[in-house]
N, C-alpha and C positions, 0 to 999 in steps of 0.2 A: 297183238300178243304182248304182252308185260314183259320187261327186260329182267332178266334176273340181274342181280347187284352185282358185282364184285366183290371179292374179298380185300377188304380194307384193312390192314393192318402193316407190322415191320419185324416179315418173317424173315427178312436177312440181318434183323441185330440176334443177338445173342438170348437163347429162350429166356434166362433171366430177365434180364433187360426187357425182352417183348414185353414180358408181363406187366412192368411199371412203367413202360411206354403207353400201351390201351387203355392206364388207369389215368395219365398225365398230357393227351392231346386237346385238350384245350387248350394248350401254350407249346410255343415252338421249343426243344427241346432246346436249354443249352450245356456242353458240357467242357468240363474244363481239363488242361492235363493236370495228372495228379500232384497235388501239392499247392496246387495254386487255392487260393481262399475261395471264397462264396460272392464277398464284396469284390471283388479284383476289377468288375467292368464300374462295378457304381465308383468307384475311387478314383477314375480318371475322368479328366473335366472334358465336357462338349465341347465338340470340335464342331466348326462354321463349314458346312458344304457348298456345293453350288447351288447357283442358285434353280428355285422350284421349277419354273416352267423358263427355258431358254427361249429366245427371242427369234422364232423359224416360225413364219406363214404358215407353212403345213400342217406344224405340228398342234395337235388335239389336243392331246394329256400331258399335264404333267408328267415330266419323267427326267429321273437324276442323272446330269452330264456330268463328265467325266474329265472335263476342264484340263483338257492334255496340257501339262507341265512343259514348259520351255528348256528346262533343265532335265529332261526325261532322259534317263542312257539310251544309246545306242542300241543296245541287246536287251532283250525282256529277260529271265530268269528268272525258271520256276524250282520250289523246292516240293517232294512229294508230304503229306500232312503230317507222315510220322515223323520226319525229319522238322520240318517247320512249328510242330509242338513238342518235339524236344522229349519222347517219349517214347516207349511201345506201346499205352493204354492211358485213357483217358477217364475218370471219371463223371457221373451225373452228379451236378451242382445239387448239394445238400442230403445227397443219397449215399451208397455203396457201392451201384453196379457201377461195372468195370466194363467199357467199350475195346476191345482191342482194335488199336490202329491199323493191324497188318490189315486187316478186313476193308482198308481207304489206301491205299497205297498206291491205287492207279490214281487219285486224284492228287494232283498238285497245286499249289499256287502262288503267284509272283510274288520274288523277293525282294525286289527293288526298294530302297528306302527313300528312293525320289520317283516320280511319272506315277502310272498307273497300275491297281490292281489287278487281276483277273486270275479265272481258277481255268483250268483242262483236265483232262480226262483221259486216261490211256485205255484205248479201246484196240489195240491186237499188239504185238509185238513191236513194230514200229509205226502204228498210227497212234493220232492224237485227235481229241475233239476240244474246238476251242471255239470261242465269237468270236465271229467275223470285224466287231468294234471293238473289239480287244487287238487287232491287228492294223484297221483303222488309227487306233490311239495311241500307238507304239510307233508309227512311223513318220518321220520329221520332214520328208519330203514326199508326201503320195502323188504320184502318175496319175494320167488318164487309163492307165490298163488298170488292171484290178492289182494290187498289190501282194508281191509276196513281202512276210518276216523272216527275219533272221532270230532265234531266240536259242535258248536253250533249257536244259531241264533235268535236276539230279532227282535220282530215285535211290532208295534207301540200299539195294541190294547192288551198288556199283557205285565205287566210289568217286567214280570222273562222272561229270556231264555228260546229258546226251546233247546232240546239237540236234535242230531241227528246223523243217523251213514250212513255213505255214502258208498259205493259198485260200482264196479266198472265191466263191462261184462268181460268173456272168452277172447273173439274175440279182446279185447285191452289189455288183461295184455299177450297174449300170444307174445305180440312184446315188443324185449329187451326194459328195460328202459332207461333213456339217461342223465348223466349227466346235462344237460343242460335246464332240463326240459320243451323242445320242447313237442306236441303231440306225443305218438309212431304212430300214424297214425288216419286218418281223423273219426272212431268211437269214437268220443271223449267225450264219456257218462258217467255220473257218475247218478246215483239214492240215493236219501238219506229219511230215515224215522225216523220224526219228534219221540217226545215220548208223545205227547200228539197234539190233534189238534187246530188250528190255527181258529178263530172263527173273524167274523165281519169284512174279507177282503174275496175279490172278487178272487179268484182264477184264476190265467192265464189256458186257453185253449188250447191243445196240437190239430194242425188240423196235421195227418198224411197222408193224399192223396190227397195232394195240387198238382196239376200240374203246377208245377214253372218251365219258362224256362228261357233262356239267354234273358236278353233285361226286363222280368219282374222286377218293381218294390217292394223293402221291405223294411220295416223299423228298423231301428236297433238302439239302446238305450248301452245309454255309460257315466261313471261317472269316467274313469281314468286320463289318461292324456292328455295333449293338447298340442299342437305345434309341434310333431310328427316329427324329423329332422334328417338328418344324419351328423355324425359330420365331420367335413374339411377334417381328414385326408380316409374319409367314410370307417373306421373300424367298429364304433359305432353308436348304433343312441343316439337322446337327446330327450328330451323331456319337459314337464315342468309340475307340481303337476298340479293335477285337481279334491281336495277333497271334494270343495264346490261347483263342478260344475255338471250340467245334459244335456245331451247331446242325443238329439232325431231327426232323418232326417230318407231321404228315399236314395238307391242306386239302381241301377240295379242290376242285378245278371251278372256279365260280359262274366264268364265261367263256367263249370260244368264240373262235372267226372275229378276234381282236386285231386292230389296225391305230400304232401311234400317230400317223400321217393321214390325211382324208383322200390321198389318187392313189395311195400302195398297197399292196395285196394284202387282207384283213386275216391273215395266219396264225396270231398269235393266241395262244390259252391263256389265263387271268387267273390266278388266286388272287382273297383279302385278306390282311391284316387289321384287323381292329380289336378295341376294347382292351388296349394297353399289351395285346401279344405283339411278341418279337416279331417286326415283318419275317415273311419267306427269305426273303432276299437284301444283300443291304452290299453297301460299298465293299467289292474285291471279288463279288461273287459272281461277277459275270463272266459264263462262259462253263459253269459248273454243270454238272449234272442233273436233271429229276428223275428220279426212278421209279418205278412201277413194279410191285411185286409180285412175284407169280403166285399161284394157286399153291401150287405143290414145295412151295419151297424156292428161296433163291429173290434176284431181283434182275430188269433191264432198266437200261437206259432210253427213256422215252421224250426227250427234250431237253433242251438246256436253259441256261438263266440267262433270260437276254437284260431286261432293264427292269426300274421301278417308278414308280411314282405317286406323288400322296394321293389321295381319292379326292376331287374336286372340293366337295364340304365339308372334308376336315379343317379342324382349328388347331393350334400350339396348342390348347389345353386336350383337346380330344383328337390325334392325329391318327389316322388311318392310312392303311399304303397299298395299292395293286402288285403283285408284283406280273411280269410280261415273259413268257416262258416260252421259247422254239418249237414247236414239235417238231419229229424226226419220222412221222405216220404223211409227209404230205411228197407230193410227185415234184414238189423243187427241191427237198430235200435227197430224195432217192437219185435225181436225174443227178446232181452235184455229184453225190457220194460215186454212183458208177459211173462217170467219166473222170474222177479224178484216181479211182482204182484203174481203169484203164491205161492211164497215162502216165503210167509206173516205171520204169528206166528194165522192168523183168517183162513189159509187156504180158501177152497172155499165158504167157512161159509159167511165168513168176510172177504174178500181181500181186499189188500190196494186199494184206492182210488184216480185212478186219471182223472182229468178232460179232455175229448176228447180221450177217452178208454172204462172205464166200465163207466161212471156220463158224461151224455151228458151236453153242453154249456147249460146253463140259469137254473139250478136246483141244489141244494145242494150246494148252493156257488161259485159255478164255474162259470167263466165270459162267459155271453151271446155270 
């Protein structure tokens, strides 16, 4: 029997917007807050990354580490993107529509101006979805147990921090850690619980048995960097800051049952970047969202951004990039997510709360 397609497109921007979206997916969307120029990313000079492929036996592909900082604070802190772009609404670089921000408000991303980036996700009242190397890379002495973070996280509609403690599955701390702060492997989950709930934002939706294949379109949201390059001598990649910028498009899904280690469980989905488009994914965005839009309207969350890396045969003049993306459709994800709902301080009384689990779409805050 022939599969019928999916509907591809980005029925949760704004009808305007959709339109000059389906006209403009050949390139990853970028957009800017308003006010800010068209040149604002070319005007800042190449920053020197780490380097391409780090030096791990196991590892297969190239993929950008995260070279955790000696001087990284203590406490990660995030800020949600309306607050971090300094705005309600964001413009499309060289157009007129108008993105409003409130519509991204569960999505946040670290503030820190020393250590590491990474983006989270507020997925029910006081849950959070983050990478599991986003917590990896934030903490200055890791145990043999799986680590928890201490972190915190402002959202636009309260004006104090929420505080949060992040955890991180079995199935990912039982593979060695890695200097370099790569994924240990494509589980790349973290759960975090807020200390009080998050009120007057629409909560992202978690859809777990999406049937996504190779050739489907997804959309994936990005606020780190831009210009994504390899450097001449293509040891390094470069890149260029990308603090005031937002960045939303759609990719194919290119391959499936991807694996950046040759003994660790081959989990991972694959989009490409080539032919001078913005990678999916680039420095700060790990840990962020990829969404999936529904038929009728609206969007879930179907994965997250775990890492990137250039495509083996690209050159500094023609560079290319995979990006490596979670799913949240596989039975290590689910087994994670309810045992660490289970193990809630409300027990089965009052278990945490998260949207597209126990709290279906359109009720208790949770995005339709």
């Amino acid at each position: 029997m022939q599969r019928t397609r999916k509907r591809q497109g980005n029925s949760h921007i704004t009808p305007t917007a959709e339109r000059v979206i389906f006209r403009a997916l050949t390139g990853f969307l970028v957009l800017f807050t308003a006010g800010i120029p068209d040149q604002f990313a070319l005007a800042q000079e190449d920053k020197i990354g780490p380097v391409v492929k780090p030096s791990d036996s196991e590892l297969i592909a190239p993929v950008w580490g995260l070279e955790k900082a000696a001087d990284a604070p203590d406490e990660l802190s995030f800020k949600s993107l309306d607050i971090k772009l300094g705005g309600s609404k964001v413009q499309l670089s060289g157009g007129v529509v108008v993105v409003d921000l409130a519509d991204w408000r569960a999505i946040a991303v670290s503030d820190n101006s020393k250590g590491n980036m990474c983006s989270l996700t507020l997925i029910g009242p006081r849950t959070v979805l983050l990478a599991a190397h986003c917590v990896d890379a934030n903490i200055k002495t890791p145990s043999k147990e799986a680590p928890v973070l201490a972190a915190s996280v402002q959202f636009s509609t309260s004006p104090h921090p929420f505080k949060m403690k992040c955890e991180i599955s079995s199935e990912y701390s039982r593979w060695p850690l890695n200097e370099w702060g790569t994924p240990r492997t494509a589980e790349d989950y973290a759960l975090c619980e807020l200390d009080r709930p998050v009120k007057d934002i629409d909560y992202e939706t978690l859809s777990m048995n999406e049937d996504i294949t190779v050739g489907d379109a997804i959309t994936l949201v990005g606020h780190g960097c831009v210009s994504l390059g390899i450097s001449e001598d293509a040891k390094r990649y470069t890149y260029k800051e990308g603090n005031r910028i937002l960045r939303i498009g759609e990719r194919p899904v290119e391959a499936q049952k991807v694996s950046l280690f040759a003994s660790r469980p081959a989990l991972y989905w694959r989009t490409l970047s080539s032919n001078g488009s913005e990678p999916a994914l680039c420095y700060g965005d790990s840990g962020g969202p990829v969404l999936y839009p529904k038929p009728e309207g609206g969007r879930r969350v179907v994965a997250l951004n775990s890492a990137l890396g250039f495509v083996p045969d690209a050159t500094p003049a023609n560079p290319a990039f995979f990006s490596y993306l979670s799913p949240l459709n596989t039975d290590e994800f689910k087994r994670f997510l309810s045992q660490w709902v289970a193990a809630g301080a409300g027990g089965s009384q009052d278990p945490r709360k998260v949207c597209g689990l126990n709290v279906k779409g359109g009720i208790q805050g949770c995005r339709q």
